[in-house]
N, C-alpha and C positions, 0 to 999 in steps of 0.2 A: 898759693892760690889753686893749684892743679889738685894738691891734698883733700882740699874744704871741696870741691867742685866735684870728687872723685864720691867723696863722705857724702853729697847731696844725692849724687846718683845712686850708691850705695844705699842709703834709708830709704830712693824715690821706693826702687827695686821691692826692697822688704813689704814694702806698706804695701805695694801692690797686691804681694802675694794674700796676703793677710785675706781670710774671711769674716765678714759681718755673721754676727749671730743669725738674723735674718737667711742672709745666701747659704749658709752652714743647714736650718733648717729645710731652707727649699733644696738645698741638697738628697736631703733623707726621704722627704715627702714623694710617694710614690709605691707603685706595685713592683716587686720585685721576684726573682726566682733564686732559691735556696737550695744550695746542697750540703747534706754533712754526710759523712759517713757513719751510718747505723749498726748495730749488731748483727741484723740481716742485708748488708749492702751500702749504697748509696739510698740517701733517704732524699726524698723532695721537698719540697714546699715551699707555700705563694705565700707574702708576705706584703699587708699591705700599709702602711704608714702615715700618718699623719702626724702631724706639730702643731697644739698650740702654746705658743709664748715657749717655755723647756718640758711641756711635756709632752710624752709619744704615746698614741694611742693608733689603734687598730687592729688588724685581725689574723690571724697565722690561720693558713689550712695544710694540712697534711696531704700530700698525691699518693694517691697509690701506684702500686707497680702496675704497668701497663694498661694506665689510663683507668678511668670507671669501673668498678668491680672487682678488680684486683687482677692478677698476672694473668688468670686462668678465661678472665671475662664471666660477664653474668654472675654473679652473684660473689663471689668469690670470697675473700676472707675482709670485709670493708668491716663496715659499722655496724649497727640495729638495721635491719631493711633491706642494706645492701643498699644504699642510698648515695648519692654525695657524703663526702667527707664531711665531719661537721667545722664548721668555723669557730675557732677558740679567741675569744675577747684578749687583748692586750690588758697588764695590769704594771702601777708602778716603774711605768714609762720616763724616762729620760734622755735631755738631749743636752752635752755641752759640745760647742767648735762643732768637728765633725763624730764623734763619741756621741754613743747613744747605748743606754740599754734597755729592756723591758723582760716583763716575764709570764710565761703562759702557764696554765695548770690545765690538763690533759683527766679526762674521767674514762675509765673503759674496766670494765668487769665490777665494778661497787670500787675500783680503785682511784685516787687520785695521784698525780703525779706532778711538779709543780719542775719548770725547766727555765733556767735565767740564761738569754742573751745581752752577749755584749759585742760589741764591735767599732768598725770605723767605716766609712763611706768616703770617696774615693772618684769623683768621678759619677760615672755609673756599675762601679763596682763598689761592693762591701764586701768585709772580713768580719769574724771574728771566733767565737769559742759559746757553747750552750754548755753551759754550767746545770750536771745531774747528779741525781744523788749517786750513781752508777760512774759519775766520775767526768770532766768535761770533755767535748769532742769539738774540733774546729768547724765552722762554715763558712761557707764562699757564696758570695750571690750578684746578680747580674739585673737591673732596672728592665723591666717588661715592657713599661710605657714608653 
């Protein structure tokens, strides 16, 4: 009797833990702050995500070094204009459990550059690695909202 009553507590326990697809997406859903480590540094960026049903859609921005403009201020080494960063559309989005990945494509000089993440979420922390042709780099990111 103590066995079987031991084995009930034991499954209650499991099942608790367990996430709904549902809570799993509202897991990911949200602005987040991004860091990987870049060829020049720590690299930044916001990340913002949405879920419908298993796909993930939304938008990656690049930060620059210290703030608007770049390290120097005013003008510095940004975009066209020296402008805001531009926002790069999410493509070919997915979301199982807590796994999700998606992938951006980046234009600068007539060149494009296409970068696949993947990762896990956690809380209000996420992990994972961006997959380039240069070879992949880990990220680590923190929920803003």
């Amino acid at each position: 009797m103590k066995l079987r009553a031991l084995m009930l507590t034991a499954g209650a326990m499991v099942a608790m833990t367990l996430v709904s697809p549902a809570e799993a997406a509202a897991q990911v859903v949200g602005t987040w702050e991004l860091s990987a480590e870049g060829p020049r540094g720590d690299q930044m960026m916001v990340l913002v995500l949405e879920v419908e049903g298993d796909a993930v859609t939304g938008t990656l921005t690049m930060q620059r070094p210290g703030g608007r403009g770049g390290a120097r201020g005013g003008g510095g080494r940004g975009g066209p204009g020296g402008g805001d960063p531009p926002e790069m559309n999410l493509s070919d989005g997915s979301i199982d459990g807590d796994t999700f990945s998606f992938s951006v494509t980046m234009s600068m000089r007539g060149n494009s550059l296409t970068q696949e993440f993947s990762g896990t979420v956690s809380g209000d922390e996420m992990s994972g690695t961006i997959a380039t042709p240069r070879g992949d780099r880990p990220f680590t990111g923190k929920r803003a909202d």
